[in-house]
DSSP file (Angstrom, degrees, kcal/mol; ACC not computed):
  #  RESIDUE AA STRUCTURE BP1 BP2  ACC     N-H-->O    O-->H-N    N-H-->O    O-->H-N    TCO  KAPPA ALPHA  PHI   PSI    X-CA   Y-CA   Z-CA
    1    1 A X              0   0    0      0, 0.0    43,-3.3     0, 0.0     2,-0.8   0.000 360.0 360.0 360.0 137.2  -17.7   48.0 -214.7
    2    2 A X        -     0   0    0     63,-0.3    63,-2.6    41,-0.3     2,-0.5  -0.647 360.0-153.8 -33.8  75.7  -18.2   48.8 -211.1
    3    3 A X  B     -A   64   0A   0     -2,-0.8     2,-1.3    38,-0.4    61,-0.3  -0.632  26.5-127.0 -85.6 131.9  -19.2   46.0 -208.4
    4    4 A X    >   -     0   0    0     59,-1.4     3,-1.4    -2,-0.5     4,-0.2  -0.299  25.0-164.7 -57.1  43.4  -21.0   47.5 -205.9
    5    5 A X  T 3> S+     0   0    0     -2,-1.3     4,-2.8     1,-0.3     5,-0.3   0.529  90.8  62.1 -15.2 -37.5  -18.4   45.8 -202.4
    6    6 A X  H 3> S+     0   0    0      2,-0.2     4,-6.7     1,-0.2    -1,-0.3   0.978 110.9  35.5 -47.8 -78.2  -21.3   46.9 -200.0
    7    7 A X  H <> S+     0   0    0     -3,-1.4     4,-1.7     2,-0.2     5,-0.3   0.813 115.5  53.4 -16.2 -80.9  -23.5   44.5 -201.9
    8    8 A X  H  > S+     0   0    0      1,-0.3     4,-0.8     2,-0.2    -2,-0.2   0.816 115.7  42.4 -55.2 -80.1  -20.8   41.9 -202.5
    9    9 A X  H >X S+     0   0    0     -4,-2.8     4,-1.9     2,-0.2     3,-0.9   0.716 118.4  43.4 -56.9 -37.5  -20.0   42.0 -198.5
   10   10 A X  H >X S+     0   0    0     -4,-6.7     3,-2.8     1,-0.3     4,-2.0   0.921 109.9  53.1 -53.6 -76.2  -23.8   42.0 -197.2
   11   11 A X  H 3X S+     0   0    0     -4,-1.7     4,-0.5     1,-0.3    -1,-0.3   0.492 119.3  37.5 -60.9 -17.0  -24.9   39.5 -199.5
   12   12 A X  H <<>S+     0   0    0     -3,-0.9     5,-2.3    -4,-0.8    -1,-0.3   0.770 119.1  42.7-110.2 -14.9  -21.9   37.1 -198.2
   13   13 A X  H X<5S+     0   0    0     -3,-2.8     3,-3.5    -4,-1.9    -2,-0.2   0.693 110.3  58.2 -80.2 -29.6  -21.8   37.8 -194.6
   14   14 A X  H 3<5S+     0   0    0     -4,-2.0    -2,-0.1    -5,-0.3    -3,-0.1   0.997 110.2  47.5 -53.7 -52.1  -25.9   37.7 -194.7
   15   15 A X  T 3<5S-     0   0    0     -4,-0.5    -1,-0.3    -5,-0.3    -2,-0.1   0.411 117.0-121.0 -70.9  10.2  -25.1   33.9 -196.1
   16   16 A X  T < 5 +     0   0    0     -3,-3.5     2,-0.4     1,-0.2    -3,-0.2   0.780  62.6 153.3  56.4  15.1  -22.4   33.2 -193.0
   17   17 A X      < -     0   0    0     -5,-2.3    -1,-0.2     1,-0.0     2,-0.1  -0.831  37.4-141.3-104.2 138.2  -19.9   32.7 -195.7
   18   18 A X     >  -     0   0    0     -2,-0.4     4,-2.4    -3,-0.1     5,-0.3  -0.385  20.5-106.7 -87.4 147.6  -16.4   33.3 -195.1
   19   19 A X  T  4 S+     0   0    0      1,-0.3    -1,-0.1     2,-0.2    14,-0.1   0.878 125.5  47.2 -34.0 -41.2  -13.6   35.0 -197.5
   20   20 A X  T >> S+     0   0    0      2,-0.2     4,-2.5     1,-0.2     3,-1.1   0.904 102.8  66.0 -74.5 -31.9  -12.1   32.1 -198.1
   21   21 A X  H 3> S+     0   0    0      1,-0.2     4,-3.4     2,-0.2    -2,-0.2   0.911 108.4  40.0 -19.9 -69.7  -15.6   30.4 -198.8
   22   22 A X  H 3< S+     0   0    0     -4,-2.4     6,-0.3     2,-0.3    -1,-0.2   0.256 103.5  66.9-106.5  22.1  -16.1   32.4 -201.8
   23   23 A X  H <> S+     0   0    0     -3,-1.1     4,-2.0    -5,-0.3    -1,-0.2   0.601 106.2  39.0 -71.5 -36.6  -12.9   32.1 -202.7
   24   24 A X  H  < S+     0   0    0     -4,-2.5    -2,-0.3     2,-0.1    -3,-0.2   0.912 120.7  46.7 -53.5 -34.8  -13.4   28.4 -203.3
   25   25 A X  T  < S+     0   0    0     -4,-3.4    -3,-0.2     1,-0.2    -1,-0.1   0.996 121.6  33.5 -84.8 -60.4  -16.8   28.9 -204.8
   26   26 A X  T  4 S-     0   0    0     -4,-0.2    -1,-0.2    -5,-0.2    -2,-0.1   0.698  97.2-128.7 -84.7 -11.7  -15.9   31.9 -207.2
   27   27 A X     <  +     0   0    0     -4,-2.0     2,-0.2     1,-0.3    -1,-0.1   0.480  69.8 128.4 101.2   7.7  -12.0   30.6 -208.1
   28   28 A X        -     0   0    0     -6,-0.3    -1,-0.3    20,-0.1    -2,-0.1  -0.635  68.5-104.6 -92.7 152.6  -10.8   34.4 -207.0
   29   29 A X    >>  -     0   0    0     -2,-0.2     4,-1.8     1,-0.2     3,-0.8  -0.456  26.8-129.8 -66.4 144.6   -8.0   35.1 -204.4
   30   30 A X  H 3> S+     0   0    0      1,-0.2     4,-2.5     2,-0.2    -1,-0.2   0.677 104.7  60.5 -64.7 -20.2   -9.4   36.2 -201.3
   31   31 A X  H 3> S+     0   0    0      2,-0.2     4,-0.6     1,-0.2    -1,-0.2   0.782 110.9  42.6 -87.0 -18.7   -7.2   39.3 -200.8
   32   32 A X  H <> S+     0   0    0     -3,-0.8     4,-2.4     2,-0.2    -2,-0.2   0.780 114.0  54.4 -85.2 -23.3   -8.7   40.8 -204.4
   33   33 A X  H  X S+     0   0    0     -4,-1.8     4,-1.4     1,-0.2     5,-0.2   0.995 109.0  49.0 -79.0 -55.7  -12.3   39.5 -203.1
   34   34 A X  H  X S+     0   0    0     -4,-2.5     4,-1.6     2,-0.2    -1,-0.2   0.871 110.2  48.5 -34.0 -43.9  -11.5   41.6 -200.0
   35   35 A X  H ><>S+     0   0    0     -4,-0.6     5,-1.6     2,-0.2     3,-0.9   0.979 112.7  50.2 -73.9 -55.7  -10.5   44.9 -202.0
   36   36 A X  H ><5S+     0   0    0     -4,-2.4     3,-3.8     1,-0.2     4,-0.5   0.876 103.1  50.9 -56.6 -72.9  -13.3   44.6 -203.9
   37   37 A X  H 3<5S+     0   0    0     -4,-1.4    -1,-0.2     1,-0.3    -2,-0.2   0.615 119.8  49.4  -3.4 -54.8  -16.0   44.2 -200.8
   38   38 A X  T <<5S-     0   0    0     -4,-1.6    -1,-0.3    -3,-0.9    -2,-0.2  -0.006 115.8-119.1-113.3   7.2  -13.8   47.7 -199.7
   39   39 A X  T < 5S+     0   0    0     -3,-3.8    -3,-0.2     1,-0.2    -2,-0.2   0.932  76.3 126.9  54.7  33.6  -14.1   49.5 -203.1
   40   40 A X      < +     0   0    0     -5,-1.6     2,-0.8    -4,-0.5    -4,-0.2   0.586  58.0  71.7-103.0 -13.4  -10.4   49.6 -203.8
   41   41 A X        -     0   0    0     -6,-0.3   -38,-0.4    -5,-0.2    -1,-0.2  -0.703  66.6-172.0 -89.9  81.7  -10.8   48.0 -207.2
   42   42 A X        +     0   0    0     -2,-0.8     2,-0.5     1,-0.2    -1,-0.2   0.818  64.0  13.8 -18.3 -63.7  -12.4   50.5 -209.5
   43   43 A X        -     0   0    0    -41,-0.1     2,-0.3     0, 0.0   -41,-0.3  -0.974  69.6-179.1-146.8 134.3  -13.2   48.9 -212.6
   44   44 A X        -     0   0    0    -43,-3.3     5,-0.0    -2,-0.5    -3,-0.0  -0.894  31.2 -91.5-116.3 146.3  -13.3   45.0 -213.1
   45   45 A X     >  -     0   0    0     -2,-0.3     4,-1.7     1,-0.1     5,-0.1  -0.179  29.3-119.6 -49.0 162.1  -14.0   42.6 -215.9
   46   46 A X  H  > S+     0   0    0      1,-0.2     4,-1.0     2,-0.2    -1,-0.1   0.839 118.8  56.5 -87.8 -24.1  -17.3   41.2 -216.6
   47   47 A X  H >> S+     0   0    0      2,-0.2     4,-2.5     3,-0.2     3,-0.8   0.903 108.1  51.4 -43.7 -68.2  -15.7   37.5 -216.0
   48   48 A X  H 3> S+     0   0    0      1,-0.2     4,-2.4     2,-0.2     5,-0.5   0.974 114.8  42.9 -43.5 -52.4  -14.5   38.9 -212.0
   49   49 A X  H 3X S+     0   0    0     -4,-1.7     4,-1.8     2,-0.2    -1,-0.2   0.868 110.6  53.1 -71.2 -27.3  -17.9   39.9 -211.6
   50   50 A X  H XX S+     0   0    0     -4,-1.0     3,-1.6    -3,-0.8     4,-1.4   0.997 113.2  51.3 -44.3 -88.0  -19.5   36.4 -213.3
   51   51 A X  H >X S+     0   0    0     -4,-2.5     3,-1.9     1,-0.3     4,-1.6   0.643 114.6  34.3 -31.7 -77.2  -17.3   34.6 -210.7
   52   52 A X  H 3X S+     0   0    0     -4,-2.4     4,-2.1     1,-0.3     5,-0.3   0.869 112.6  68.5 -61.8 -34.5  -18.3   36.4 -207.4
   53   53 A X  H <<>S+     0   0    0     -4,-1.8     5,-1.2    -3,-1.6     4,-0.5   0.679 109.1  26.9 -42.7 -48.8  -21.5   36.4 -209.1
   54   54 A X  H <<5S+     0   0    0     -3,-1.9    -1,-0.2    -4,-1.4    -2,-0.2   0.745 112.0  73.4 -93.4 -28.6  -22.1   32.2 -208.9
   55   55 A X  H  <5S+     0   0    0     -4,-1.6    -2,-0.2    -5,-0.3    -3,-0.2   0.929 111.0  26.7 -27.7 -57.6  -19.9   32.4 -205.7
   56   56 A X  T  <5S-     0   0    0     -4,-2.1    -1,-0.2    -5,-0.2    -3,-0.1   0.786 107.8-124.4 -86.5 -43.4  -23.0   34.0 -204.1
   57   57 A X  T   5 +     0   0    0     -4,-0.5    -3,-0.2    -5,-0.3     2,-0.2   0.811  69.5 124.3  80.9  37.4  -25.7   32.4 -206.3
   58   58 A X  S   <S-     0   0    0     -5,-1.2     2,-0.4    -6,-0.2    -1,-0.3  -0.560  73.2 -86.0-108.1-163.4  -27.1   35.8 -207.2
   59   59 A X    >   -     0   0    0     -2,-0.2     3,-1.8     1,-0.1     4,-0.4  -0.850  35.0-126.0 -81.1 127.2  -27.7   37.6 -210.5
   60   60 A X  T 3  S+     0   0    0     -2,-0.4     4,-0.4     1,-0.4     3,-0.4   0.713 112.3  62.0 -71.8 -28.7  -24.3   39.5 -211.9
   61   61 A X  T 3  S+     0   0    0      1,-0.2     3,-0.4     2,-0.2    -1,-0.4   0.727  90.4  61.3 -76.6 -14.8  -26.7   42.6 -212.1
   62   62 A X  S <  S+     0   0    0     -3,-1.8    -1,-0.2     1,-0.2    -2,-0.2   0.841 109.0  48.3 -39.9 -60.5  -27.3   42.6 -208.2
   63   63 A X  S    S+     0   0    0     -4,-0.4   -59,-1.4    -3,-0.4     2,-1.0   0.329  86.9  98.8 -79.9  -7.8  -23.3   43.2 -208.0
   64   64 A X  B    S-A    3   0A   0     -4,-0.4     2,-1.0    -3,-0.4   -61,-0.2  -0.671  75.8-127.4 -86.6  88.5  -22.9   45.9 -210.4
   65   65 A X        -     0   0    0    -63,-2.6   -63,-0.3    -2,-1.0    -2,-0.1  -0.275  28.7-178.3 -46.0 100.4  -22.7   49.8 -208.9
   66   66 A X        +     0   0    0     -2,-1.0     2,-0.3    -5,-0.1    -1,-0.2   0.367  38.5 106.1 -58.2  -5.4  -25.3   51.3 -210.8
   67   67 A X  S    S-     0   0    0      1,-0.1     2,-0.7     3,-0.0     3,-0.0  -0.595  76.8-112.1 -92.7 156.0  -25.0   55.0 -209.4
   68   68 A X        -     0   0    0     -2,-0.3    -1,-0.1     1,-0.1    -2,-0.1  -0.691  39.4-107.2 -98.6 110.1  -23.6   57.4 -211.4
   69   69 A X        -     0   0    0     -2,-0.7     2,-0.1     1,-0.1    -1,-0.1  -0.133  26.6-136.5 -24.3 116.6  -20.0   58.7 -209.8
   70   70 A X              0   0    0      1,-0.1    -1,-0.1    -3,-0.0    -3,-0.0  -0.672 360.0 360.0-121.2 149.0  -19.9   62.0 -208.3
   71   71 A X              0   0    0     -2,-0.1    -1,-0.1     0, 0.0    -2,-0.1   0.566 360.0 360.0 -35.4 360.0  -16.7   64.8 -209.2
């Protein structure tokens, strides 16, 4: 699946919380939480996405790019 990084980054700067923040919260290293926020991770497990997913204390479908990929 796709997480949507825009998302990821609003929703955690909106909340003042720092990288390292939701690395404590979601148990992920901050430098993959970073790539993802920046769209350099392509496709993740549904577990990655769980994790940032209570990190933030939204719903895992709020983090999921839903648009369809263009050529």
């Amino acid at each position: 699946m796709k997480p949507n990084g825009r998302m990821i980054r609003g929703i955690r700067t909106g909340r003042k919380m720092s990288l390292r923040e939701l690395e404590a919260k979601s148990g992920l290293n901050r430098g993959y939480l970073s790539r993802l926020e920046r769209e350099q991770v392509r496709d993740v497990g549904s577990e990655q996405v769980r994790r940032v997913a209570e990190g933030l204390d939204v719903p895992e479908a709020l983090l999921i790019d839903t648009e369809e990929s263009t050529p």
